[in-house]
N, C-alpha and C positions, 0 to 999 in steps of 0.2 A: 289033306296035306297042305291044302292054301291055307287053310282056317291056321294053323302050325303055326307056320312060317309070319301069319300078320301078326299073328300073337309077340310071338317070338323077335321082334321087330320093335310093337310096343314097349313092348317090354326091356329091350337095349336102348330106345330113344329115353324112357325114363328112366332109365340109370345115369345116362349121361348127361341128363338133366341137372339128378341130383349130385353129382358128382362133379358138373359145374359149379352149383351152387355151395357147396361145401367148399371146394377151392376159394370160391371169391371171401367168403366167410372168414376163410385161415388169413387169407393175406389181410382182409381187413381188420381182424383181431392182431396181427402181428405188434410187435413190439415198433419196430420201426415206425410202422403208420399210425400209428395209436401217437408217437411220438412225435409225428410231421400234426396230425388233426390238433392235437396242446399248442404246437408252436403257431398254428395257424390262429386258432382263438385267442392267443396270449397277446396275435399280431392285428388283429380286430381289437381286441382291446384298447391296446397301443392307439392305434388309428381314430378308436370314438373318444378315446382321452383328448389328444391332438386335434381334434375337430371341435370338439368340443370349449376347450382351452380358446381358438380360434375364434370362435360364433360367441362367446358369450364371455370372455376373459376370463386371465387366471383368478379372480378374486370372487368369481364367480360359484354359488356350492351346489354341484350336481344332484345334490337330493331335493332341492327345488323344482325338480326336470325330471318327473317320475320315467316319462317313456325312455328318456336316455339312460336312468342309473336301472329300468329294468332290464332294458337289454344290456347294458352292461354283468349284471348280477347273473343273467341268465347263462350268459358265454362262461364265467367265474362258476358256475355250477357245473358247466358241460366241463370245464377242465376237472373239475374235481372227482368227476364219474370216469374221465379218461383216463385220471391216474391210478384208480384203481384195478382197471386195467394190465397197466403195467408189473 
């Protein structure tokens, strides 16, 4: 009857496991978040333009500056898989 009961036990701990785990999943596919994660990379963007602009002037052409236009292109791709998403 113990043997039952540990089983039975197990058995409710991984449910609610996975039953966490599907929740966080839902919220983080949501439209909403999906739509906060775009505005946040759109706002990194912004900010390596602006820095960039800063450290090297406007006259200056980012594709000169492979690590910054890759991270740049890189964030410009995660938007674009984001909005499929939506």
């Amino acid at each position: 009857m113990n043997d039952i009961g540990t089983i039975a036990s197990i058995i409710a701990a991984i449910t609610g496991i996975v039953a966490m785990i599907t929740g966080i999943v839902a919220i983080r596919n949501s439209k909403g978040n999906v739509i906060k994660r775009i505005e946040r990379r759109q706002w990194k963007i912004q900010e390596l333009n602006n820095w960039f602009a800063r450290t090297y002037g406007l006259n200056d052409d980012m594709r000169r500056h492979y690590d910054i236009l890759e991270k740049r292109e890189k964030l410009e791709k995660e938007i674009e898989e984001l909005q499929k998403k939506i």
